[in-house]
KEMAR-597763 format. One line per 3 residues: number of its first residue (from 1); their letters; for each residue x, y, z negated of N, C-alpha, C. Coordinates in nm, 3 decimals. Layout:
<nodes>
NUM) A) X/Y/Z/X/Y/Z/X/Y/Z ~ ...;
</nodes>
This chain:
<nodes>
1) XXX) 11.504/10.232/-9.379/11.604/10.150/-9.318/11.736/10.176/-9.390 ~ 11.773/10.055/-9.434/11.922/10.116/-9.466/12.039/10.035/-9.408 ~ 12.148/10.115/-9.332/12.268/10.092/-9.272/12.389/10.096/-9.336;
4) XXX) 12.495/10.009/-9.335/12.619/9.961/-9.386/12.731/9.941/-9.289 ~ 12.844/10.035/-9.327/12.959/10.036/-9.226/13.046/9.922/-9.336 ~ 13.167/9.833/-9.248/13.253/9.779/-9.323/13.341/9.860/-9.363;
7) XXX) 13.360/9.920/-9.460/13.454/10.037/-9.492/13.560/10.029/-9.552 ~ 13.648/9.886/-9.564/13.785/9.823/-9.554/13.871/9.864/-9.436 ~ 13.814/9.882/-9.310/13.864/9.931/-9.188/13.848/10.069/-9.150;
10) XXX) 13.804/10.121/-9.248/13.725/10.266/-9.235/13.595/10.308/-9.130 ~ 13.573/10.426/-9.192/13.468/10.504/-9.095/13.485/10.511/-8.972 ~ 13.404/10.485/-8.890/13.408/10.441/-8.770/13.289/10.542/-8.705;
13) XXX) 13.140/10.515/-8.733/13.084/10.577/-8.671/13.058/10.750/-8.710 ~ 13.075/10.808/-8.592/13.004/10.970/-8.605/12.890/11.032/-8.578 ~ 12.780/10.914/-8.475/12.642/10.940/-8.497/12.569/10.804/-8.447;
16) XXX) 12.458/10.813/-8.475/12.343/10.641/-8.460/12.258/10.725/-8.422 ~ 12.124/10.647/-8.352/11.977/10.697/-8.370/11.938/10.524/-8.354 ~ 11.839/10.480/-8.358/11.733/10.387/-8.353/11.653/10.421/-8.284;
19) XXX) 11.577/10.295/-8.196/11.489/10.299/-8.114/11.370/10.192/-8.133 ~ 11.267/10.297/-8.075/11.146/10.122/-8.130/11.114/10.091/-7.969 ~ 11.048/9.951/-7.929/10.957/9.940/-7.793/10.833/9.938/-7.819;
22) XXX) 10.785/10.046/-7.814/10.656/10.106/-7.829/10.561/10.135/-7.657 ~ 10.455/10.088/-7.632/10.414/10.068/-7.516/10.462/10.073/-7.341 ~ 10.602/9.942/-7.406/10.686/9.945/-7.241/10.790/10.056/-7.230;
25) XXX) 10.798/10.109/-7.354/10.911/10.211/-7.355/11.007/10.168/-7.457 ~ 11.122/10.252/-7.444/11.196/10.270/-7.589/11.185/10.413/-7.623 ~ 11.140/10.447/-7.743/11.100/10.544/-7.813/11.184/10.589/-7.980;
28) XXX) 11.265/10.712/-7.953/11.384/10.725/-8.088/11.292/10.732/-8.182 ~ 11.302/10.649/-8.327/11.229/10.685/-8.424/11.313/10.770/-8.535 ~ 11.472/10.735/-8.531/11.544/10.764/-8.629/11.678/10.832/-8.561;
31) XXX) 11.779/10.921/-8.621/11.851/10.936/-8.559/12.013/11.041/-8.711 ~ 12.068/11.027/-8.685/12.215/11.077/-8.760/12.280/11.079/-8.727 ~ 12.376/11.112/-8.864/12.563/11.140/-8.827/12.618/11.024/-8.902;
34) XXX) 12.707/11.047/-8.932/12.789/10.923/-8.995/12.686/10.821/-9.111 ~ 12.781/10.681/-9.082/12.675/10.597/-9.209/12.712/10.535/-9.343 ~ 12.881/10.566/-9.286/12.972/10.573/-9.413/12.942/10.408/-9.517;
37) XXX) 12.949/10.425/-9.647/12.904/10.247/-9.774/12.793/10.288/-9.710 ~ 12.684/10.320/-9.721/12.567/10.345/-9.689/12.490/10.428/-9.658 ~ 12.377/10.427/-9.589/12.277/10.537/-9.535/12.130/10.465/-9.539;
40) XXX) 12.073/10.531/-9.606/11.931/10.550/-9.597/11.835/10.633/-9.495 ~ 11.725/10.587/-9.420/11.686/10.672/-9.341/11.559/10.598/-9.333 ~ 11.486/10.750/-9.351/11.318/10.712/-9.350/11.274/10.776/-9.227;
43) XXX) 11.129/10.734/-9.175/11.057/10.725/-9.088/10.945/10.689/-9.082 ~ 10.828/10.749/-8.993/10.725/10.705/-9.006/10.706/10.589/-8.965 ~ 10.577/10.517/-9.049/10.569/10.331/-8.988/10.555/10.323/-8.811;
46) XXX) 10.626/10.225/-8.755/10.588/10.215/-8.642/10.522/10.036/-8.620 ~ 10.414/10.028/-8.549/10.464/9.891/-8.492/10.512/9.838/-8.362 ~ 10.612/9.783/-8.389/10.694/9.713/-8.257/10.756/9.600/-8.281;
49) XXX) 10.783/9.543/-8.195/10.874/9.405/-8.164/10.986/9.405/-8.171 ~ 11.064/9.493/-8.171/11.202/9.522/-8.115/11.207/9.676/-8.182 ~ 11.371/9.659/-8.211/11.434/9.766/-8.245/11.582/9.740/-8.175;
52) XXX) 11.585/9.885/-8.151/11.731/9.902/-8.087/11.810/10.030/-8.111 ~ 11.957/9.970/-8.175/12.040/10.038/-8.224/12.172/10.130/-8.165 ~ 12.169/10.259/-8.125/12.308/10.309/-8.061/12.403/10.386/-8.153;
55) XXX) 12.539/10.363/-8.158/12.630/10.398/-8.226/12.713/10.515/-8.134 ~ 12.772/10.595/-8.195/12.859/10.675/-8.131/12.977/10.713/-8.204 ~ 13.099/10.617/-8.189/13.216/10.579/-8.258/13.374/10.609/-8.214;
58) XXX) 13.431/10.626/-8.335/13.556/10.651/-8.298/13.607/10.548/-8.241 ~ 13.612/10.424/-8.321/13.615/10.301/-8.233/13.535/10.212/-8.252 ~ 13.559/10.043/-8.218/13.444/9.967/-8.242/13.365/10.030/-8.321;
61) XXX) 13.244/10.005/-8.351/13.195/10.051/-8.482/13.172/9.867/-8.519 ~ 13.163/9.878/-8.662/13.179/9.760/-8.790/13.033/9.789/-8.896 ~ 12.981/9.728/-8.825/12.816/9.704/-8.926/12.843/9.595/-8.994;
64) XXX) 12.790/9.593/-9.100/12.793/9.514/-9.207/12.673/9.464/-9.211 ~ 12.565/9.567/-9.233/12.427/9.497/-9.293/12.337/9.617/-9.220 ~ 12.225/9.594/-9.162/12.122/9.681/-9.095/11.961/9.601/-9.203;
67) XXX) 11.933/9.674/-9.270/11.792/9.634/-9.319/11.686/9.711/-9.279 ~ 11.578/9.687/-9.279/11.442/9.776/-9.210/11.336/9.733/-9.325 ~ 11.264/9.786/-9.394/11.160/9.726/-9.428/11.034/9.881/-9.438;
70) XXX) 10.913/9.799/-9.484/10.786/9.880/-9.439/10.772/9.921/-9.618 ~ 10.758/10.057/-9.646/10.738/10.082/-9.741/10.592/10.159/-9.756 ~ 10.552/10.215/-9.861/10.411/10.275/-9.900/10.470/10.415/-9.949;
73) XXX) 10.446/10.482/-9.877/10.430/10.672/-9.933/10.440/10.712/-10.049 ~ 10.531/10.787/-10.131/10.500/10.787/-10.239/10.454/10.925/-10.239 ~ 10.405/11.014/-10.315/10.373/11.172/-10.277/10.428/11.186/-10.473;
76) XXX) 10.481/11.318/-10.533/10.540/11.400/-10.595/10.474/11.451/-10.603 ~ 10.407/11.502/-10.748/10.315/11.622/-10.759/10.417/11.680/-10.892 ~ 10.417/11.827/-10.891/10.511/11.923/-10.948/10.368/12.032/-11.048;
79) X) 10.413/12.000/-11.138/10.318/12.122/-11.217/10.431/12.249/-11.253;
</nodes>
């Protein structure tokens, strides 16, 4: 997932988490501190319908761009 503050107005937020609706619940999949030009944040695949986003801000908080997409594992092998 990657998150975008408008950062013409400055930093705004000091923590997020994400939520999925996973069987009649909301369930945190993701969670941080600030998101600053950008933040990246991985997680295991979920499937759901809905995602839901909480901010915890100095003031408004100013999203720009929220993307989500489903990626494939990569694994690192080190000799």
């Amino acid at each position: 997932m990657l998150i975008q503050e408008y950062i013409p107005l400055g930093q705004r937020v000091k923590a997020f988490s994400v939520e999925a609706f996973i069987d009649n619940r909301w369930i945190e999949i993701a969670a941080g501190t600030t998101i600053g030009n950008r933040r990246i944040v991985r997680f295991d695949t979920v499937i759901t319908s809905q995602l839901r986003f909480n901010f915890d801000a100095k003031a408004c908080p100013l999203i720009s761009n929220i993307e989500v997409y489903r990626t494939q594992k990569k694994y690192l092998s080190f000799i």
